[in-house]
PyMOL commands that place a pseudoatom at each C-alpha (Angstrom):
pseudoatom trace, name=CA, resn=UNK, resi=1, chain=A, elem=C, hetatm=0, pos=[-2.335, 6.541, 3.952]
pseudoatom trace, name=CA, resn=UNK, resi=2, chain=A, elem=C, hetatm=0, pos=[-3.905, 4.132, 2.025]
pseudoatom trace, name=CA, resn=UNK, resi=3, chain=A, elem=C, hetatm=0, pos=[-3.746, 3.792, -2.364]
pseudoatom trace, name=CA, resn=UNK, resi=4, chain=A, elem=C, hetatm=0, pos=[-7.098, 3.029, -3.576]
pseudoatom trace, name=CA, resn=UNK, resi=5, chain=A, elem=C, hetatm=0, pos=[-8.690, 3.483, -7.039]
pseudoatom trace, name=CA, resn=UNK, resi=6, chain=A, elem=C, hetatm=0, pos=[-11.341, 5.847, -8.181]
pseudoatom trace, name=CA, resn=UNK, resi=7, chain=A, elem=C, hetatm=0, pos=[-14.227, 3.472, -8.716]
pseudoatom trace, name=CA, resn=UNK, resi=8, chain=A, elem=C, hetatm=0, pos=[-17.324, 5.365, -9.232]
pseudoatom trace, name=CA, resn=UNK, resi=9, chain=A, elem=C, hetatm=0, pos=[-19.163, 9.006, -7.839]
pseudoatom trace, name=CA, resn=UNK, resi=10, chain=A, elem=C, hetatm=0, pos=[-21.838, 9.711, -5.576]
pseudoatom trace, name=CA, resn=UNK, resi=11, chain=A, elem=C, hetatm=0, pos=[-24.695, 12.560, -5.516]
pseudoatom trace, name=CA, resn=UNK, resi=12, chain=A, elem=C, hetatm=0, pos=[-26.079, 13.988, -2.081]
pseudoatom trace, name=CA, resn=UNK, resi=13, chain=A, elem=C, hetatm=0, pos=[-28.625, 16.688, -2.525]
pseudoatom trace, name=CA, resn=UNK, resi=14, chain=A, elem=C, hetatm=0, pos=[-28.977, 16.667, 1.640]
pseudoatom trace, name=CA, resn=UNK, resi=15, chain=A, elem=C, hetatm=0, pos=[-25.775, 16.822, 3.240]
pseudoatom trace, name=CA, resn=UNK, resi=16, chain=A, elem=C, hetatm=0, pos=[-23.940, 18.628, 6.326]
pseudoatom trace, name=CA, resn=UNK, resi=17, chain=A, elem=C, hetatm=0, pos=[-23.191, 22.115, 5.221]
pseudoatom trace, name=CA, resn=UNK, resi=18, chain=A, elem=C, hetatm=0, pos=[-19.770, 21.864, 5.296]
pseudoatom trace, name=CA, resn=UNK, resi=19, chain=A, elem=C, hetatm=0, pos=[-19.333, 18.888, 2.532]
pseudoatom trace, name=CA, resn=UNK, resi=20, chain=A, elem=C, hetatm=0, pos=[-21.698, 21.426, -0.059]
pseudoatom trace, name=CA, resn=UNK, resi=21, chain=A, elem=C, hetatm=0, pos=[-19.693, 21.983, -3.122]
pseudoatom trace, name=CA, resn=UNK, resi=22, chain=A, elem=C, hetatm=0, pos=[-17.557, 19.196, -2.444]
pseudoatom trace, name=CA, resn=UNK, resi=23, chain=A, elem=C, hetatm=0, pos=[-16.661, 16.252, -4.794]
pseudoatom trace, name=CA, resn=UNK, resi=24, chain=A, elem=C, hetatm=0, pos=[-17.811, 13.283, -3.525]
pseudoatom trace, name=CA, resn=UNK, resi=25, chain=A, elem=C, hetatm=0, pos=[-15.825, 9.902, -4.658]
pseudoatom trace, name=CA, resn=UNK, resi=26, chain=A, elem=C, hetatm=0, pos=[-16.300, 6.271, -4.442]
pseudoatom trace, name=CA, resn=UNK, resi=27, chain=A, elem=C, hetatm=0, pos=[-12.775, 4.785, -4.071]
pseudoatom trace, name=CA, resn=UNK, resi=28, chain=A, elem=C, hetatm=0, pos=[-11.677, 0.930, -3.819]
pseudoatom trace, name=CA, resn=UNK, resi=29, chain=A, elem=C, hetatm=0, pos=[-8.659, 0.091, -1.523]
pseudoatom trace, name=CA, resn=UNK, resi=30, chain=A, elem=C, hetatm=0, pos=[-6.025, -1.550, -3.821]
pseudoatom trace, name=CA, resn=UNK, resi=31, chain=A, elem=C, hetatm=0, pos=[-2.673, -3.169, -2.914]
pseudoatom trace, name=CA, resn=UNK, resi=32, chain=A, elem=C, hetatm=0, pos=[0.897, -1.894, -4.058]
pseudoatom trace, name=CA, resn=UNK, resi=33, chain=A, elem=C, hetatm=0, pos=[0.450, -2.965, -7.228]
pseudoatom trace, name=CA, resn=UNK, resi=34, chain=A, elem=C, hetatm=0, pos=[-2.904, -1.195, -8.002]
pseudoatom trace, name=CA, resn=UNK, resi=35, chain=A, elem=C, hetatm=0, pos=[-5.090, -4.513, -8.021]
pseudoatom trace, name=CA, resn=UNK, resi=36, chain=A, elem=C, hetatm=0, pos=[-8.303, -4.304, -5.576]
pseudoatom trace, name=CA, resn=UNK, resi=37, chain=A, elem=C, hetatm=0, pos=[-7.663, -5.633, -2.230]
pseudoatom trace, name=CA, resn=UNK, resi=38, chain=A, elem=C, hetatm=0, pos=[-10.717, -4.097, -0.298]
pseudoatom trace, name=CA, resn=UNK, resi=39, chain=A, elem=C, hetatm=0, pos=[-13.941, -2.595, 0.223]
pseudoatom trace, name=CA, resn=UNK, resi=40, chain=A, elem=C, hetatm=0, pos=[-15.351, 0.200, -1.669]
pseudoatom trace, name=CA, resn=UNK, resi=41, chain=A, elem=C, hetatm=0, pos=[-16.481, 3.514, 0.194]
pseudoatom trace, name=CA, resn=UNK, resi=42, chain=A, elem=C, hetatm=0, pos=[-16.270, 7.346, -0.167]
pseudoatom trace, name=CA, resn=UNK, resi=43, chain=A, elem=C, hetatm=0, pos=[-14.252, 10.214, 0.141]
pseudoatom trace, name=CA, resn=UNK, resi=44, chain=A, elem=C, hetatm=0, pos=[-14.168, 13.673, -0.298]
pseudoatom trace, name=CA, resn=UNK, resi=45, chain=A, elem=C, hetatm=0, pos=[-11.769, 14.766, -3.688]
pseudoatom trace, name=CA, resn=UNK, resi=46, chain=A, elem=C, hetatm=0, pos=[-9.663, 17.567, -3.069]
pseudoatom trace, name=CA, resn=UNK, resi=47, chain=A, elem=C, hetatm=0, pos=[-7.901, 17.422, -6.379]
pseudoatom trace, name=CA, resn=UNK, resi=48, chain=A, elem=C, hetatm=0, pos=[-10.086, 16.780, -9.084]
pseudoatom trace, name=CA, resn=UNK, resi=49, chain=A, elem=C, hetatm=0, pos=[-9.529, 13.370, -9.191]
pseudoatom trace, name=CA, resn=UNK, resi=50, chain=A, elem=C, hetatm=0, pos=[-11.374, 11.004, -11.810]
pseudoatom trace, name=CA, resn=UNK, resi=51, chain=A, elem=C, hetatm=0, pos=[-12.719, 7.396, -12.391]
pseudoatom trace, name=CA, resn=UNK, resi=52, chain=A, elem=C, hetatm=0, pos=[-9.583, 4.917, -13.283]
pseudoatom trace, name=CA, resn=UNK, resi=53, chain=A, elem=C, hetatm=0, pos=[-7.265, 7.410, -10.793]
pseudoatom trace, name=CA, resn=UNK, resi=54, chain=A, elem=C, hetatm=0, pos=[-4.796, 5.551, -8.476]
pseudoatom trace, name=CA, resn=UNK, resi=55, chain=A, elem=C, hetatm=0, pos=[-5.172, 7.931, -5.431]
pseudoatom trace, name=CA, resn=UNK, resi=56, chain=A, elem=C, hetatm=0, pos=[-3.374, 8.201, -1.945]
pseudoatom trace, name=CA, resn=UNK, resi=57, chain=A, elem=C, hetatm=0, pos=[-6.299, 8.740, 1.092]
pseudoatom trace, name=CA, resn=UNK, resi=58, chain=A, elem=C, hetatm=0, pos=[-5.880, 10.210, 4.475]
pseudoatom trace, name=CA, resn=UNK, resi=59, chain=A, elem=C, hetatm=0, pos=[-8.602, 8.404, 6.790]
pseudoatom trace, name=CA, resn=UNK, resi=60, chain=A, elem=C, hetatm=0, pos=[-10.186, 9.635, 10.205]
pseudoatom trace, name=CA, resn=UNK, resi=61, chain=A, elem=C, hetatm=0, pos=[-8.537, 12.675, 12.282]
pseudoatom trace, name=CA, resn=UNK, resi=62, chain=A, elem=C, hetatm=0, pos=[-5.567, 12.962, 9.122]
pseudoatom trace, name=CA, resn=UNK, resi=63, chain=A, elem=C, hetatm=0, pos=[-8.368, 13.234, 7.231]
pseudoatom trace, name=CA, resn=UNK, resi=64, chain=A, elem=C, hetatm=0, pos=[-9.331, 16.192, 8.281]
pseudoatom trace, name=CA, resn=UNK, resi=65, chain=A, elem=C, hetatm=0, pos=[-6.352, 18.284, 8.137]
pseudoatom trace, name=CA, resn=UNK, resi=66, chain=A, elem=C, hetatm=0, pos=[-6.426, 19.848, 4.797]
pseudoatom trace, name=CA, resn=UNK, resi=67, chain=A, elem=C, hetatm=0, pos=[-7.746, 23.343, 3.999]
pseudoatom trace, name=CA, resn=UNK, resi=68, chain=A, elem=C, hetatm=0, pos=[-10.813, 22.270, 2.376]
pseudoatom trace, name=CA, resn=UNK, resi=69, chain=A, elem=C, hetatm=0, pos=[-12.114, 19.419, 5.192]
pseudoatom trace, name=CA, resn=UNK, resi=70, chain=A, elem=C, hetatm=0, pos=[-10.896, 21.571, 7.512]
pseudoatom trace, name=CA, resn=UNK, resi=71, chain=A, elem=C, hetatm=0, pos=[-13.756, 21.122, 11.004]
pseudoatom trace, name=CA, resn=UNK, resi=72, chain=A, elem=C, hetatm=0, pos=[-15.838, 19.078, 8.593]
pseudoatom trace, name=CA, resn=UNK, resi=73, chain=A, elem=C, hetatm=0, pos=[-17.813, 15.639, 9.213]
pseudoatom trace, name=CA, resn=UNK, resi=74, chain=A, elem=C, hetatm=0, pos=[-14.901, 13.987, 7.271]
pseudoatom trace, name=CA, resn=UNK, resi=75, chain=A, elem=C, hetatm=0, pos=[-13.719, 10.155, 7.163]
pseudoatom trace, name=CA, resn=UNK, resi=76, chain=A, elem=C, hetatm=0, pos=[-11.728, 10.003, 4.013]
pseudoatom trace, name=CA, resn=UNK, resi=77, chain=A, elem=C, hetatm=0, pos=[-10.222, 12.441, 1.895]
pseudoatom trace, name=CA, resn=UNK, resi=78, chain=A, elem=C, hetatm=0, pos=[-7.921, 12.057, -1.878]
pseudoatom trace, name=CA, resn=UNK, resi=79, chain=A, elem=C, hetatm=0, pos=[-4.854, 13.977, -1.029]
pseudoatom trace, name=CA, resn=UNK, resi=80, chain=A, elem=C, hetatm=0, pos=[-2.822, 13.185, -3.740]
pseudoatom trace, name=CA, resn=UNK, resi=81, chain=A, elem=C, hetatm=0, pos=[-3.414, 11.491, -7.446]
pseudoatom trace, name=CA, resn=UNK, resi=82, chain=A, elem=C, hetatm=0, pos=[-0.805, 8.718, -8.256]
pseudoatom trace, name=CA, resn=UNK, resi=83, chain=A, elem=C, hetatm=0, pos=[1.691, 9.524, -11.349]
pseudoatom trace, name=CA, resn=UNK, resi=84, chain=A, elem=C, hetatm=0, pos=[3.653, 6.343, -11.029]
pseudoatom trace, name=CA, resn=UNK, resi=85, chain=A, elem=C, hetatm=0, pos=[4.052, 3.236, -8.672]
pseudoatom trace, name=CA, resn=UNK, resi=86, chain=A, elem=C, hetatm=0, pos=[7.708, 1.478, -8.552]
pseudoatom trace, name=CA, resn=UNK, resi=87, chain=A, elem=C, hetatm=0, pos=[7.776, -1.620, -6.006]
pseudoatom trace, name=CA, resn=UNK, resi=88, chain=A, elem=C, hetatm=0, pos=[11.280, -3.694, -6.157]
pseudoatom trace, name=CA, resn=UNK, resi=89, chain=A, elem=C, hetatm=0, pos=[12.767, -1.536, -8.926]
pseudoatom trace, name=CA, resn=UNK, resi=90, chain=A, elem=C, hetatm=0, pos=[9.685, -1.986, -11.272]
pseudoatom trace, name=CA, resn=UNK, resi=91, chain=A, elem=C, hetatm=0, pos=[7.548, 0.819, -12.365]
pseudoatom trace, name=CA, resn=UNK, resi=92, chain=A, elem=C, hetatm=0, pos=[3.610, -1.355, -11.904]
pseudoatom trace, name=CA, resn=UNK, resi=93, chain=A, elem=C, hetatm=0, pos=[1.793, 1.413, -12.484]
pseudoatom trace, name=CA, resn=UNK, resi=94, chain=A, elem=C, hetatm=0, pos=[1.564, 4.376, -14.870]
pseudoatom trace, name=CA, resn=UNK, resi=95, chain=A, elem=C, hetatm=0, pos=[-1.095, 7.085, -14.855]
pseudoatom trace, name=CA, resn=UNK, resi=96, chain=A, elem=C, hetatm=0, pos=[-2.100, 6.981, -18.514]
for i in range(1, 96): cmd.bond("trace and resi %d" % i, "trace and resi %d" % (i + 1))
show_as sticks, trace
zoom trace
């Protein structure tokens, strides 16, 4: 699992049939604290997530294992939206 940050959305008109309907995210890997630390890229949002979200991410064959990506052409999926994040005792992030 990685935390990463909702940074932006994408629009695919042409896509496999099994990512229609589905909520397409661009996400930024960030470290424990919520600051960026990596490269941007996509995943498929099971939850409704939204810009500014701190989200956890599955990645390759874990991916794949929820209901909705299921058999589908999947590298990346939000599988849960970030309340809080306490590191050493201190709460360094809040959802707002």
């Amino acid at each position: 699992m990685f935390i990463a940050k909702v940074i932006g959305t994408t629009i695919s008109t042409i896509k496999d049939e099994k990512l229609t309907g589905r909520k397409l995210l661009i996400l930024r890997q960030t470290d424990e604290t919520g600051a960026p630390s990596g490269k941007p890229y996509v995943a498929v949002d099971t939850l409704d997530a939204g810009i500014g979200d701190l989200v956890l991410t599955a990645h390759g064959s874990s991916g794949r294992q929820t209901a909705i990506t299921s058999n589908s052409p999947v590298d990346a999926v939000i599988m849960a939206v970030i309340d809080h994040l306490e590191v050493g005792g201190q709460v360094v992030y809040r959802h707002q």
